[in-house]
Z-matrix of the N, CA and C atoms (Angstrom, degrees):
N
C 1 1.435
C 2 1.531 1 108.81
N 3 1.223 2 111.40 1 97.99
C 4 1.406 3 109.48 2 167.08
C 5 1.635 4 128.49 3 -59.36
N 6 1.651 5 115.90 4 137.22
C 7 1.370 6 115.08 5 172.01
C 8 1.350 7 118.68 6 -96.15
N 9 1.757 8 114.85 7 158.64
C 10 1.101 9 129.95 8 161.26
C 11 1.026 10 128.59 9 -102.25
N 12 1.665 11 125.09 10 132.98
C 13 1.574 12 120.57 11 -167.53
C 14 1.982 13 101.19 12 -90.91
N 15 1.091 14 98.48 13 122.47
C 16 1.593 15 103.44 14 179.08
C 17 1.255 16 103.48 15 -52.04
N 18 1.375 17 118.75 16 157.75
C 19 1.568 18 147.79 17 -167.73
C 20 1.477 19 104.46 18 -95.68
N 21 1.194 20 134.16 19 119.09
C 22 1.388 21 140.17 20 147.82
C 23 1.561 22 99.60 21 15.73
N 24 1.338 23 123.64 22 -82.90
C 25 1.570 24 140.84 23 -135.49
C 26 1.746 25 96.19 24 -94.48
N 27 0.914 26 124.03 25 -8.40
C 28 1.592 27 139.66 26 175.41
C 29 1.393 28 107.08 27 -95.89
N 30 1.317 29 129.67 28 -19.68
C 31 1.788 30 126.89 29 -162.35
C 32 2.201 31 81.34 30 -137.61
N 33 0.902 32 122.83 31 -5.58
C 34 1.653 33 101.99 32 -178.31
C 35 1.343 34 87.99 33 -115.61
N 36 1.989 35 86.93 34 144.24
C 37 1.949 36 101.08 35 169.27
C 38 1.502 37 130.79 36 -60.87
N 39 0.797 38 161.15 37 127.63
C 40 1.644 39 140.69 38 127.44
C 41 1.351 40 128.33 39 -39.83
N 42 1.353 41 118.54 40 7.91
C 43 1.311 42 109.04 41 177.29
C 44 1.616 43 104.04 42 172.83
N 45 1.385 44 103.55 43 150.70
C 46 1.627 45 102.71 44 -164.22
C 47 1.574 46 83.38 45 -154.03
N 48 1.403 47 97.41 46 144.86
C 49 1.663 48 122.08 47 153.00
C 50 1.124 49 139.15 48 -83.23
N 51 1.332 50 144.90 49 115.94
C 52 1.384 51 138.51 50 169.72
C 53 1.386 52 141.05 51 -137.72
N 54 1.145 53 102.60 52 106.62
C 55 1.336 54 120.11 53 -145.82
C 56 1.437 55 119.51 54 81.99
N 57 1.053 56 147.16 55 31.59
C 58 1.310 57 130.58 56 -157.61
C 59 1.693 58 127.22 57 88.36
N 60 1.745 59 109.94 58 -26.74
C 61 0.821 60 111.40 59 -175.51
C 62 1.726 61 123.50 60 -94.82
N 63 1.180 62 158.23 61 141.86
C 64 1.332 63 143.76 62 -160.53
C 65 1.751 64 89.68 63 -117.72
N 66 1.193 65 98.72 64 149.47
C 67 1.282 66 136.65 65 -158.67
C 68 1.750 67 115.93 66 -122.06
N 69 1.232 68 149.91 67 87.99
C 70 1.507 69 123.91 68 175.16
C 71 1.194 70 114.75 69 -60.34
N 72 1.529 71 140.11 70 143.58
C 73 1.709 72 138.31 71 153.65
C 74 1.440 73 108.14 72 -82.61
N 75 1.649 74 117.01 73 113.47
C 76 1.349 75 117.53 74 163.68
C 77 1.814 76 110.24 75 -93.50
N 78 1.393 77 113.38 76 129.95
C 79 1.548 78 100.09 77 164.72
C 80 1.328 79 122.95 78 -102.36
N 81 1.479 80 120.42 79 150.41
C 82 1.854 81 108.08 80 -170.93
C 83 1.395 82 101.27 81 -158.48
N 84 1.103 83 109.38 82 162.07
C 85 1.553 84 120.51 83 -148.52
C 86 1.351 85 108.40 84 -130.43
N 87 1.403 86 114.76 85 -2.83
C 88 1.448 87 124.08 86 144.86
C 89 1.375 88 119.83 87 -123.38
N 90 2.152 89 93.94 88 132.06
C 91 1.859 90 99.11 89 -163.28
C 92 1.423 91 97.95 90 -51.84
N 93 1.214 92 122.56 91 -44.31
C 94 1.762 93 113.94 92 -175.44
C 95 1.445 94 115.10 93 -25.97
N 96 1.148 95 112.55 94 -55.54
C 97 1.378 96 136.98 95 -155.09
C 98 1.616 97 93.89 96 -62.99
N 99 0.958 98 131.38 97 -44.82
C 100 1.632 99 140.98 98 -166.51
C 101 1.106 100 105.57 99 -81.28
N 102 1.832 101 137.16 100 6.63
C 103 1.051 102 139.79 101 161.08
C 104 1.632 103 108.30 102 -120.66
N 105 1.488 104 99.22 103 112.19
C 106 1.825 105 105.33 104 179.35
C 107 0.602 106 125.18 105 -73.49
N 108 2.016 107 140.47 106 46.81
C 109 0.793 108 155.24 107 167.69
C 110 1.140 109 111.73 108 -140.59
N 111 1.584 110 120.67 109 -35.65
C 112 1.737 111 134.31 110 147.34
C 113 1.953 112 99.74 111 96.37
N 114 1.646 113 102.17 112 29.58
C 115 1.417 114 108.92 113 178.75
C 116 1.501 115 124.14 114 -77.02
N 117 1.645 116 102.84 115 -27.36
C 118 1.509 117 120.31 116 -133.44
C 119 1.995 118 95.39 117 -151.21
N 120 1.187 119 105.87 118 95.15
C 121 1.654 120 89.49 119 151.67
C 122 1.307 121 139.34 120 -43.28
N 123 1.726 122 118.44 121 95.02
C 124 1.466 123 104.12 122 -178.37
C 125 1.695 124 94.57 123 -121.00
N 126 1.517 125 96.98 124 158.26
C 127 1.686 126 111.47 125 165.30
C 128 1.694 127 122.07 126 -76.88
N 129 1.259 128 98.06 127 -23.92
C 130 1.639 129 99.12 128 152.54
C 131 1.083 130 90.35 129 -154.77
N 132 1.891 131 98.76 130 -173.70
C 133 1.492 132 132.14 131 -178.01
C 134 1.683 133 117.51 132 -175.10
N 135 1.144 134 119.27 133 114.22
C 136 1.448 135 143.39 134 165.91
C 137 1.351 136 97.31 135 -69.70
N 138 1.614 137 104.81 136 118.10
C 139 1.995 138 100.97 137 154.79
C 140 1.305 139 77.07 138 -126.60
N 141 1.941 140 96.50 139 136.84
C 142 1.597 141 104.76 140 178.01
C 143 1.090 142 99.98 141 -86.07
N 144 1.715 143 124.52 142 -39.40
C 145 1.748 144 127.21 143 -169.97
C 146 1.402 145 109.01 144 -52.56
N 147 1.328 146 137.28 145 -29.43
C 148 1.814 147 141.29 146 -158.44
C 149 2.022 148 92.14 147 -124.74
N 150 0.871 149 104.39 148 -14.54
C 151 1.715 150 109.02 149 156.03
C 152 1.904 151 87.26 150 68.31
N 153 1.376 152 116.39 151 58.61
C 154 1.136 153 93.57 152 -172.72
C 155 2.176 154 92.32 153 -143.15
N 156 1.272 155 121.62 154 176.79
C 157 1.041 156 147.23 155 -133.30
C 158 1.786 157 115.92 156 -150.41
N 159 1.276 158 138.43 157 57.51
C 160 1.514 159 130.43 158 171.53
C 161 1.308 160 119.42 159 -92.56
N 162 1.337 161 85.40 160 144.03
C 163 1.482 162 85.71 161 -174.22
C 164 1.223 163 121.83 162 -146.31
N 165 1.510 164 130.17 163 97.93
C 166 1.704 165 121.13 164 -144.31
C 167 1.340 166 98.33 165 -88.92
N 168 1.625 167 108.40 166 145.23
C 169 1.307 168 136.34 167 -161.64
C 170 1.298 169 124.18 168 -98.72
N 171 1.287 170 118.03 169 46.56
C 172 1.621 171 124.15 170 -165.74
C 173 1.470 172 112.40 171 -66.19
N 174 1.333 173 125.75 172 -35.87
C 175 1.451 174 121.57 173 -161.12
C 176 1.686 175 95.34 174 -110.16
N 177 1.217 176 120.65 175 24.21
C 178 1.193 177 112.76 176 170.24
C 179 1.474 178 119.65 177 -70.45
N 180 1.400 179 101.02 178 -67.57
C 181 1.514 180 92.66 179 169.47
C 182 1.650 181 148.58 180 -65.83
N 183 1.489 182 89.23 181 30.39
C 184 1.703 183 96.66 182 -178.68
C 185 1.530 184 107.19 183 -93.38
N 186 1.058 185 118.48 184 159.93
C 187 1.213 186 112.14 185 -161.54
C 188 1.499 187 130.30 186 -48.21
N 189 2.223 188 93.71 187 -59.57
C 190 0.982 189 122.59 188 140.10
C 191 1.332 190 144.33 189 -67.77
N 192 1.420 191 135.98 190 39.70
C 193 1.613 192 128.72 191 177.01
C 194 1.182 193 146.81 192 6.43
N 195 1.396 194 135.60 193 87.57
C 196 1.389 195 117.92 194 -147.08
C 197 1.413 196 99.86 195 -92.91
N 198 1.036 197 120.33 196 48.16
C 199 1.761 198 114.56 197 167.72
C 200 1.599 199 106.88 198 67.31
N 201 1.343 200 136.21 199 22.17
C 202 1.376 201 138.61 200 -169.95
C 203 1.495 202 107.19 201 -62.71
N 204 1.087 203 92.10 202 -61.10
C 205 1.809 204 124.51 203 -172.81
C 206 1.715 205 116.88 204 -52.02
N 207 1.605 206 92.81 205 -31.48
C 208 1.239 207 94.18 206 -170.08
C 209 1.730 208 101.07 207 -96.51
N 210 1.647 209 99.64 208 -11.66
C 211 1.723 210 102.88 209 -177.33
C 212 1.381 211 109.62 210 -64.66
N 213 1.465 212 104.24 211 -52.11
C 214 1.642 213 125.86 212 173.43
C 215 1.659 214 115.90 213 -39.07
N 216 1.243 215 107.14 214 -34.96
C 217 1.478 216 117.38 215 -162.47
C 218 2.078 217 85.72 216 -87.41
N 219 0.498 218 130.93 217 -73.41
C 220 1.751 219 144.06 218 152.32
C 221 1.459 220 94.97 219 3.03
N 222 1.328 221 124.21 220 -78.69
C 223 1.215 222 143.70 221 -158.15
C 224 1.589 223 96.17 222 -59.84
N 225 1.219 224 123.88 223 -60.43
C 226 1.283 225 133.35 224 179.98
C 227 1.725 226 117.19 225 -58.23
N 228 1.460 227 110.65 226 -35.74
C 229 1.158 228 103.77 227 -172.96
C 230 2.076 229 103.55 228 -68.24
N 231 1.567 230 96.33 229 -30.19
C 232 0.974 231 97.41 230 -176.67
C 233 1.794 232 137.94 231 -55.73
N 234 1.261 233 91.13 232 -42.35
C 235 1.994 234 112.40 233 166.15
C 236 1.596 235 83.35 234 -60.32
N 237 1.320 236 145.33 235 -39.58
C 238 1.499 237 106.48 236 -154.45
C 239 1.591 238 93.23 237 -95.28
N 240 1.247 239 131.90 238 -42.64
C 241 1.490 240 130.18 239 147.24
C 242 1.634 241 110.17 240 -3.67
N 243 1.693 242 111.11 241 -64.41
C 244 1.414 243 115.10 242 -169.07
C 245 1.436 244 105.65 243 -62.84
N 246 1.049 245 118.27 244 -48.73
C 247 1.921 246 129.60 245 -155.42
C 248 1.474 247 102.76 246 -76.16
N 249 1.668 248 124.61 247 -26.70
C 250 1.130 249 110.33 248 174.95
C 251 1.443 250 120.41 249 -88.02
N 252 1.713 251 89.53 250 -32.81
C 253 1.919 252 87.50 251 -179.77
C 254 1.574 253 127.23 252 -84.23
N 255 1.458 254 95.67 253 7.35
C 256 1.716 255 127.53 254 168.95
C 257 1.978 256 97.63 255 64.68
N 258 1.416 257 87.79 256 51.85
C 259 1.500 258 101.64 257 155.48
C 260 1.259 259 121.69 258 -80.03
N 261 1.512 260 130.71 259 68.19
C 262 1.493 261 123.98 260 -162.33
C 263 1.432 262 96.75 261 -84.90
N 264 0.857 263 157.56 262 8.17
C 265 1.566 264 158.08 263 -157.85
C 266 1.480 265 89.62 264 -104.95
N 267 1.838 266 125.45 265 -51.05
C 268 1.345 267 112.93 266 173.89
C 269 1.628 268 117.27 267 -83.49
N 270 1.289 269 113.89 268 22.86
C 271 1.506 270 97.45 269 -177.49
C 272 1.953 271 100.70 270 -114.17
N 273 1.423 272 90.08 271 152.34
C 274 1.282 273 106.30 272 178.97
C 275 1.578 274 112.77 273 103.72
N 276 1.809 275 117.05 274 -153.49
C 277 1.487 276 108.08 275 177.71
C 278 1.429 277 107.47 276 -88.57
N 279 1.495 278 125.86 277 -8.65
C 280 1.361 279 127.15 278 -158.88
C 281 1.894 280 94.85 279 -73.51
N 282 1.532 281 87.66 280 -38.69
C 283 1.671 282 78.97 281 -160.77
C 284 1.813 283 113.16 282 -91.61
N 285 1.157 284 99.82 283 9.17
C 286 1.762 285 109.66 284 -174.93
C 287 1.679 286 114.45 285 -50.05
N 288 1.321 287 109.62 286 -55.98
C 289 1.333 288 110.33 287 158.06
C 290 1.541 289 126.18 288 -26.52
N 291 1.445 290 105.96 289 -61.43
C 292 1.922 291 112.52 290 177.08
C 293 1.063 292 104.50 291 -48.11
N 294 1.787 293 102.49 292 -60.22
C 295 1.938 294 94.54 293 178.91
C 296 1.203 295 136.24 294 -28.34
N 297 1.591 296 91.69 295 -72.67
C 298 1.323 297 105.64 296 178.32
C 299 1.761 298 113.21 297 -49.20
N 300 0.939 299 120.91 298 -48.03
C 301 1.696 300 96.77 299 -172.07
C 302 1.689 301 109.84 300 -94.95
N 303 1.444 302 128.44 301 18.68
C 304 1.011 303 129.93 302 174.83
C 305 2.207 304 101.16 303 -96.42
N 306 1.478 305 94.15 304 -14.80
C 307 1.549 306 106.91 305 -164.46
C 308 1.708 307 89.92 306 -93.84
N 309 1.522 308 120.18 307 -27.94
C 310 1.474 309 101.00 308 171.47
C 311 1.308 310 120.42 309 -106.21
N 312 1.491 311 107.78 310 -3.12
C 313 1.581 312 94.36 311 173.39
C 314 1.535 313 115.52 312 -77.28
N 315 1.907 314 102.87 313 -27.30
C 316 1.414 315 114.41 314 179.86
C 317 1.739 316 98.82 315 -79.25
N 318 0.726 317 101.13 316 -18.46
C 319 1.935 318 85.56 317 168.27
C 320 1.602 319 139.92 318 -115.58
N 321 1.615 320 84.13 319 18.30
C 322 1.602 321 100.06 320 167.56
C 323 1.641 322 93.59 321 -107.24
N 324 1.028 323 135.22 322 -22.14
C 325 1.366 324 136.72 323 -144.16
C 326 1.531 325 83.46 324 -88.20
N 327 1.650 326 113.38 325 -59.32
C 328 1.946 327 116.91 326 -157.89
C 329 1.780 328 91.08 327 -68.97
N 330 1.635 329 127.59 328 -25.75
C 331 1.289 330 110.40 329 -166.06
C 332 1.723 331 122.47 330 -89.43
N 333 1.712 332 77.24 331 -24.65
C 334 2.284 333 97.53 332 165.40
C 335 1.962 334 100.39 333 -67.58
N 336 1.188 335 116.38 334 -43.70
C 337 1.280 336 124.05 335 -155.21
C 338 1.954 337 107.46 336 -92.03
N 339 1.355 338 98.63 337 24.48
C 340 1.690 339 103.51 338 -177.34
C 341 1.582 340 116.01 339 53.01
N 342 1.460 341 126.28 340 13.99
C 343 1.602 342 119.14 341 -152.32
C 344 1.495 343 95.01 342 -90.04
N 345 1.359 344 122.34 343 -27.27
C 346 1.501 345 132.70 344 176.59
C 347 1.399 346 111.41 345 -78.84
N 348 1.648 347 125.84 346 162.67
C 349 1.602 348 104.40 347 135.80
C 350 1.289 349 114.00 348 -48.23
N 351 1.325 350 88.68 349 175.12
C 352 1.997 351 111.25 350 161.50
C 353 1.416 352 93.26 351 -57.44
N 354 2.144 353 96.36 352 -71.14
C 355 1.582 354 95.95 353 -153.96
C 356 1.516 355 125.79 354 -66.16
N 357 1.526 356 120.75 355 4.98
C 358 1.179 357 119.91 356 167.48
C 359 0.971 358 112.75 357 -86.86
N 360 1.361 359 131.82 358 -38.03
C 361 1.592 360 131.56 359 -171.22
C 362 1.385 361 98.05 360 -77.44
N 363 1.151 362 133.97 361 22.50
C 364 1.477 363 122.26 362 -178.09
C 365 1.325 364 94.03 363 -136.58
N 366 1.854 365 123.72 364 14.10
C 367 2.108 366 97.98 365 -179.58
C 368 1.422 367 92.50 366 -121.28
């Protein structure tokens, strides 16, 4: 019986909760695009006002996926984590650094620890 490896858009959310609050996931394939204002190439972007979530998809189409996509999504949940629990120390550029390695230790940890799929922790 042969298998099929699920598709990007079949294994990623459209929408996530945090804290209470719901969130849409847009995916886009130009960094522009992941900034809602379209000034600035970013790999993601949180707008809390439009309650929404981008997150550009560069390593999707590699064969193998190194879980980028799903780091990004991590990273993001995290600023909204900060803004509700009035973590201002992580908000802004000062605190990007924390993010960022609090977004891969927490997303190597759920993908070592089975809490993800496989095929998500791998787009």
């Amino acid at each position: 019986m042969a298998t099929t490896k699920s598709t990007p858009s079949k294994v990623r959310p459209s929408k996530i909760s945090v804290m209470g609050v719901n969130y849409d996931i847009e995916y886009v394939e130009d960094m522009l695009d992941a900034d809602i204002d379209r000034r600035r190439e970013l790999l993601g972007q949180i707008d809390y006002n439009t309650r929404t979530i981008r997150l550009y998809t560069k390593n999707e189409k590699k064969p193998n996926g190194d879980g980028y996509t799903f780091h990004l999504l991590v990273h993001e949940m995290i600023h909204a984590i900060s803004l509700n629990a009035g973590f201002n120390f992580l908000m802004g550029d000062e605190g990007e650094p924390i993010v960022d390695l609090l977004a891969t230790v927490l997303a190597d940890t759920l993908v070592r620890n089975g809490m993800v799929s496989k095929e998500w922790g791998e787009l």
